[in-house]
C-alpha positions as CSV (number, residue, x, y, z in Angstrom):
1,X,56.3,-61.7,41.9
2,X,57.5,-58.8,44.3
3,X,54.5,-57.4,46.3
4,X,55.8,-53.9,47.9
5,X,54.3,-52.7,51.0
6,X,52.7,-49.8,49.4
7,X,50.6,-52.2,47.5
8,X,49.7,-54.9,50.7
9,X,48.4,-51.4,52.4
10,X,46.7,-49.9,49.7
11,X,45.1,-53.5,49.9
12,X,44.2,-54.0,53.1
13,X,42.7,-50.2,53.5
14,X,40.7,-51.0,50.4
15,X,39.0,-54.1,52.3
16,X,38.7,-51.9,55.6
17,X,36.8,-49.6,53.2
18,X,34.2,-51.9,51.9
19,X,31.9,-52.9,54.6
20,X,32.4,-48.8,55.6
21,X,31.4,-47.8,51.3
22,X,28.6,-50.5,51.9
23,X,26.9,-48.7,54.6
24,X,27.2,-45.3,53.0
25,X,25.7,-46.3,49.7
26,X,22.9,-48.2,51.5
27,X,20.4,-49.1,50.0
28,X,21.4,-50.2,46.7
29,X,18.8,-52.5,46.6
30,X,15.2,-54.4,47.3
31,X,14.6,-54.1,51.1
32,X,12.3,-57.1,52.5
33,X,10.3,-55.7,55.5
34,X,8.7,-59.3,57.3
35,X,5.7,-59.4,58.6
36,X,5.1,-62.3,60.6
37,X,1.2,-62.6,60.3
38,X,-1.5,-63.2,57.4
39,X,-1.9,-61.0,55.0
40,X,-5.0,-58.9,55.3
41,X,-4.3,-58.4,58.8
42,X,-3.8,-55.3,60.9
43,X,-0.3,-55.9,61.1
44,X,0.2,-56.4,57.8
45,X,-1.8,-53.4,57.1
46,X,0.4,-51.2,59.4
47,X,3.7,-52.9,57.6
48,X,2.3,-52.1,53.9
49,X,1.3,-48.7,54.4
50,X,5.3,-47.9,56.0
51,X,7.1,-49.9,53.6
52,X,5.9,-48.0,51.0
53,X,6.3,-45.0,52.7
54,X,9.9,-46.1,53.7
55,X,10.4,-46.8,50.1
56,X,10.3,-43.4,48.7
57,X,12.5,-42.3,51.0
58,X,15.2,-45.2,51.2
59,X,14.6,-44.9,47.0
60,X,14.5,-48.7,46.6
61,X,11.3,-50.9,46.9
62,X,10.3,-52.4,50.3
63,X,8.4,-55.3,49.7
64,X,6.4,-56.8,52.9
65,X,6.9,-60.6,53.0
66,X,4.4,-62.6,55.6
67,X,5.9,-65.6,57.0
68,X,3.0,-66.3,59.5
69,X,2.8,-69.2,61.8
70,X,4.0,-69.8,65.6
71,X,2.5,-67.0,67.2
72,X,5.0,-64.3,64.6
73,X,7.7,-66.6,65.9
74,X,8.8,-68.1,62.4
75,X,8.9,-64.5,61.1
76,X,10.7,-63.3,64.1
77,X,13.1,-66.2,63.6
78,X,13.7,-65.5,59.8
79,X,14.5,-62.3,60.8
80,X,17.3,-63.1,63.6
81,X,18.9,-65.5,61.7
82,X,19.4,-63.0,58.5
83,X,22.5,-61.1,57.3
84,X,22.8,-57.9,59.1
85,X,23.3,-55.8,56.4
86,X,20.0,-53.8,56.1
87,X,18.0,-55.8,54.0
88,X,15.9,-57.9,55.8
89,X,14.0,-56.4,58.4
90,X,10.8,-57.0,61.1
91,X,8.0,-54.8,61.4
92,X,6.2,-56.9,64.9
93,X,3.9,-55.8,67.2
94,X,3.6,-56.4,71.1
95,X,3.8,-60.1,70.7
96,X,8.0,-59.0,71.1
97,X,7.1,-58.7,74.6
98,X,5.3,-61.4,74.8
99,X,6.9,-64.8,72.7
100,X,10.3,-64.6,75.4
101,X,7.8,-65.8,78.6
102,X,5.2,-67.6,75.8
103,X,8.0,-69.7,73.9
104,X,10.8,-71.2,76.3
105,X,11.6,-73.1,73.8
106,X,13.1,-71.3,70.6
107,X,15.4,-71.3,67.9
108,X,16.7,-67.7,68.5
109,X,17.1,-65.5,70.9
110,X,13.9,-63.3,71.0
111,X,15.4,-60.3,73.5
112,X,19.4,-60.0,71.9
113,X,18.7,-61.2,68.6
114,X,17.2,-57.9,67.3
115,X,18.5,-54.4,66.6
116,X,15.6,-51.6,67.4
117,X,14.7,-49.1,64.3
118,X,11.8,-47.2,66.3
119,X,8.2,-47.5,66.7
120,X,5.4,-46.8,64.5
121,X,2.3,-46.8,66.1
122,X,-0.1,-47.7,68.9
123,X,-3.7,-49.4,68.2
124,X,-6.5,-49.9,70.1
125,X,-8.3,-52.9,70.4
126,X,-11.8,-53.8,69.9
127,X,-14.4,-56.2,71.4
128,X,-16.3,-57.3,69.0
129,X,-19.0,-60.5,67.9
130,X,-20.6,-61.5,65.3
131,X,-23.1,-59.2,64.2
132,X,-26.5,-61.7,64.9
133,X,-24.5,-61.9,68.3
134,X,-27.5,-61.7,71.0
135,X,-26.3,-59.3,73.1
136,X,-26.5,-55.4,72.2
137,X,-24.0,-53.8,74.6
138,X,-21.2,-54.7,76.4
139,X,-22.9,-55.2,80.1
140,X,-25.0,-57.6,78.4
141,X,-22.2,-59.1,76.5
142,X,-20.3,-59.4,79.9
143,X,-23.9,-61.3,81.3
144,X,-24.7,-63.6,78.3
145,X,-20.5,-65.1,78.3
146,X,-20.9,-65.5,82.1
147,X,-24.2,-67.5,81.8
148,X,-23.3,-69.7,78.7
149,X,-19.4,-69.8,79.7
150,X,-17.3,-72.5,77.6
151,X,-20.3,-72.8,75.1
152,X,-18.8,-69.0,74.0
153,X,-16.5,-69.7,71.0
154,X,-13.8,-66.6,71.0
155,X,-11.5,-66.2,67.7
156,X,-7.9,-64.7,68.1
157,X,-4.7,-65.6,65.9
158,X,-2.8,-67.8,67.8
159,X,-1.0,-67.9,70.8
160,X,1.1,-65.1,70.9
161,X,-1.2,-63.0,69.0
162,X,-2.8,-59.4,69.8
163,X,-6.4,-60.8,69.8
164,X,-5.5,-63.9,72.5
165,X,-3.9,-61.6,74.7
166,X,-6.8,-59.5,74.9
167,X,-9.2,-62.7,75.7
168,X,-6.4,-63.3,78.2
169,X,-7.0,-59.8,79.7
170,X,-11.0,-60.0,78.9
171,X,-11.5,-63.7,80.8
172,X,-9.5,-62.4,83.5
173,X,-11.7,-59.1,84.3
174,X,-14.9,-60.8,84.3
175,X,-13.3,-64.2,85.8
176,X,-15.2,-66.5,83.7
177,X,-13.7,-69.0,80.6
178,X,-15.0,-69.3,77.4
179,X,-13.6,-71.4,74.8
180,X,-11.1,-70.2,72.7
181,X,-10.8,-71.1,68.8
182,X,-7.0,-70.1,67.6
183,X,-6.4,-69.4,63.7
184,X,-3.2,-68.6,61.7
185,X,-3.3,-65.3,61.5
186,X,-6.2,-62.3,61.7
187,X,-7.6,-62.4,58.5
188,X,-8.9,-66.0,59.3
189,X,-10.2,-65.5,62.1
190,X,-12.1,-62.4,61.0
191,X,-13.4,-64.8,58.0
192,X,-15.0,-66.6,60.9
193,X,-16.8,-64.0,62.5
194,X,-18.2,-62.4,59.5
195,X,-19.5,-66.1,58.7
196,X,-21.2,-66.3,62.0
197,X,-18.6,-69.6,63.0
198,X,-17.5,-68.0,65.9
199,X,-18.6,-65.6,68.8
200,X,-16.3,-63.2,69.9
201,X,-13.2,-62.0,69.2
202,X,-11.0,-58.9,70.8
203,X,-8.9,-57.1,67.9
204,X,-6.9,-54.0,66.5
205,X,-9.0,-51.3,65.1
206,X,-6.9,-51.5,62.1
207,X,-9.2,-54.8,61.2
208,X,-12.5,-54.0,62.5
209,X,-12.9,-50.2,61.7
210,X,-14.4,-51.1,58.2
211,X,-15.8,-53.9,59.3
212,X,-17.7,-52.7,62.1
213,X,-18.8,-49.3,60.2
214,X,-20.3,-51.7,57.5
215,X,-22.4,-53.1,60.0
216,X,-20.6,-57.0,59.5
217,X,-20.0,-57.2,63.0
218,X,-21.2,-55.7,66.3
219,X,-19.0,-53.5,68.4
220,X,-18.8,-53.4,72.6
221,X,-16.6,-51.6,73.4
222,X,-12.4,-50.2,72.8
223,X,-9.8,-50.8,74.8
224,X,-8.6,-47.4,75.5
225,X,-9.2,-44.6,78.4
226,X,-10.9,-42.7,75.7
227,X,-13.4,-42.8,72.8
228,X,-11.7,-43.3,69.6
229,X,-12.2,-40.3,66.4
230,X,-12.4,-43.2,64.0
231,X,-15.2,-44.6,66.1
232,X,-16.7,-41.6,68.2
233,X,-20.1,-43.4,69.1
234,X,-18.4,-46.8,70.5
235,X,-17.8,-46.4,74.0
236,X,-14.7,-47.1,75.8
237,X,-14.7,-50.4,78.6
238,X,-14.7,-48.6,81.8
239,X,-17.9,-46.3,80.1
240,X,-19.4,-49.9,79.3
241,X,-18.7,-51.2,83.1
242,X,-15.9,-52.8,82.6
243,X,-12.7,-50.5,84.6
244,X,-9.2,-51.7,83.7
245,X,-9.8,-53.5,80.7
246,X,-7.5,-51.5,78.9
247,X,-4.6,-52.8,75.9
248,X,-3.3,-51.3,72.9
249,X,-1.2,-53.0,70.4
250,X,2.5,-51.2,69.7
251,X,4.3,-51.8,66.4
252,X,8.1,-51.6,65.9
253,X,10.7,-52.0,63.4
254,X,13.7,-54.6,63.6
255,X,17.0,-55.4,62.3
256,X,19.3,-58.5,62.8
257,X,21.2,-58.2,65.7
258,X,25.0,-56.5,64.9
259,X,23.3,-54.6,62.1
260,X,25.7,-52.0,61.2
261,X,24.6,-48.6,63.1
262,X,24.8,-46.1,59.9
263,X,22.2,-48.8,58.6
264,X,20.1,-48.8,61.6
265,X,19.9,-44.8,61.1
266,X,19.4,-44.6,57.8
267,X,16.5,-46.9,58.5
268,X,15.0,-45.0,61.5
269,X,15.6,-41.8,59.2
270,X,13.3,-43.4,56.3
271,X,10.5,-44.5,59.3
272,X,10.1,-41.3,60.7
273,X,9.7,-39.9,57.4
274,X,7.3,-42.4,56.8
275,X,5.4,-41.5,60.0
276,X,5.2,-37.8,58.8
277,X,4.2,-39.0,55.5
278,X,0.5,-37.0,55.3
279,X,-1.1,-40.6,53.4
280,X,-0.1,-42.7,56.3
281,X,-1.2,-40.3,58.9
282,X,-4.7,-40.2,57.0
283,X,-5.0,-44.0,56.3
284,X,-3.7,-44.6,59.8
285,X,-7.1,-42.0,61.3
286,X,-9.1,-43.6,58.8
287,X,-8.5,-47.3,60.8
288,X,-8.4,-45.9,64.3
289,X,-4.8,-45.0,65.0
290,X,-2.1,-43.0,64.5
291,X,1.5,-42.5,63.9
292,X,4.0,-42.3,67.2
293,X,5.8,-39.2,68.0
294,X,8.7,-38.4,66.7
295,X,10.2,-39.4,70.3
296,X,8.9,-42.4,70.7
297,X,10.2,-43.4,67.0
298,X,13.7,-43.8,68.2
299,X,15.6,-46.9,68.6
300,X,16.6,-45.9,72.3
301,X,13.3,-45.4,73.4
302,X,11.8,-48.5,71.3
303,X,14.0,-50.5,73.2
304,X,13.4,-49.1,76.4
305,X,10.0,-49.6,75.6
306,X,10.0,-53.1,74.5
307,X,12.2,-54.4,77.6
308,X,9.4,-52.4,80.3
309,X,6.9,-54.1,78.2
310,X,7.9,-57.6,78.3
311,X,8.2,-57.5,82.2
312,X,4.8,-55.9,82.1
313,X,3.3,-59.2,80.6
314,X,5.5,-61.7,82.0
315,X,3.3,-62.3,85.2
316,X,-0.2,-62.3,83.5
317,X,1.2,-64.6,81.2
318,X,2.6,-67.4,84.2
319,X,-0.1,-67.0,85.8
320,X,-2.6,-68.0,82.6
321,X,-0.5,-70.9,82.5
322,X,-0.9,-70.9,78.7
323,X,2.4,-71.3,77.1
324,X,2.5,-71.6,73.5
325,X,5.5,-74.9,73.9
């Protein structure tokens, strides 16, 4: 058989077509957005309200897959070590800055093992108890831990987790320990509370709006420099006496690292659609938060963002002590 060179290129442009055809048809099918946490927690609350956002735009489903455990390491992981072709993606939140001075010890690398989509939104934390809790603000709260101490049982999800590094940030401004009770995942944790098992706990407002305008639980106080719309009669820590406790909890969106950029786009395109998208804007208000601006959606800045951040919490973090290895 004679092969002429007309036919060996038309091959070989056909192959150096493909992976480019690939990317412009993207999607062409089911997108799996991980969320490395419980379900029925605030992060996977955040991740189902986007994908299906992101859905309508990318016109295929997104489904939200939780592969909790580790502190969102396992998740994180899942996501590293997956083709980069688009399909499998990460929506974390500021545990990324967190899990590289946490976890020495890892099976991927948890700075250059990601490609940034953008982020999505910024919560506030709450400090909240269980609602028989004896104290009935937060200079009392602050008065009853420091008297009873390690006898104070505080929930969070795991090292790692949004809720521990508040009771990092919470022990630390009133210098006094209290005992802390780690779950897997939020949704636990928050079982515990509402039961009356544990004390304390220090989370997004995504998981305790509902909860605390029910009445389940008792609210001190949100971590922000001002009063919350969601929550306009809860004051904020420094109007409660407490100055400088302040921490909210960023979300962004990941790829495997080497992800093709025309996929990374087309992905940041769909999120900030999603972040316009009036439903997610209102379901975001209704649990005490909102979407990013459009500039701080971008994969530049979300990087820029997430490699200030993790020096930010490196030295509170050697200084605790408290690695999660």
């Amino acid at each position: 058989m004679i092969i002429s060179k007309r036919t060996l290129l038309g091959a070989g442009l056909g192959a150096l077509a493909t992976p480019a055809l690939a990317q412009a048809t993207y999607p062409t099918r089911t997108i799996t957005m991980i969320v490395p946490f419980a379900a029925g927690g605030p992060t996977d609350t955040v991740g189902r309200l986007i994908a299906q956002a992101m859905a309508a735009d990318l016109g295929q489903t997104v489904v939200v897959e939780n592969v909790g455990g580790a502190g969102g390491t396992l998740g994180a992981q899942r996501t590293a070590q997956a083709r980069p072709d688009g399909y499998n993606i990460l929506l974390h939140h500021i545990g990324m800055s967190t899990i590289p001075t946490l976890y020495r010890r890892l099976a991927y690398d948890p700075i250059n093992g990601f490609e940034t989509i953008g982020l999505v939104t910024e919560v506030p934390m709450t400090l909240v108890a269980r609602k028989d809790f004896p104290a009935q603000n937060l200079a009392e709260l602050i008065a009853h831990v420091r008297r009873e101490r390690e006898k104070i049982n505080y929930a969070n999800a795991g090292i790692g987790a949004a809720s521990h590094l508040c009771g990092l940030l919470f022990q630390k401004a009133i210098e006094t320990p209290f005992t802390t009770v780690p779950y897997r995942g939020t949704a636990p944790a928050m079982n515990d509370l509402l039961a009356g098992t544990v004390d304390l706990m220090c989370d997004q407002t995504t998981n305790t709006t509902e909860q605390i305008r029910a009445g389940a639980i008792r609210a001190f106080a949100v971590t922000t420099p001002e009063r919350i719309a969601a929550l306009p009669d809860l004051p904020t820590a420094a109007q409660g006496g407490l100055p400088g406790f302040e921490v909210t909890v960023w979300h962004g969106l990941y790829a495997p690292r080497n992800t093709p950029a025309p996929i990374v786009e087309r992905l940041n395109g769909a999120l900030v659609a999603a972040l316009r998208n009036e439903t997610v804007a209102r379901r975001f208000a209704d649990l005490g938060t909102a979407p990013v601006a459009a500039e701080r959606a971008t994969p530049q800045f979300h990087r820029q963002f997430w490699q200030a951040d993790i020096q930010k919490w490196r030295p509170l973090i050697q200084a605790a002590g408290q690695y999660a290895d």
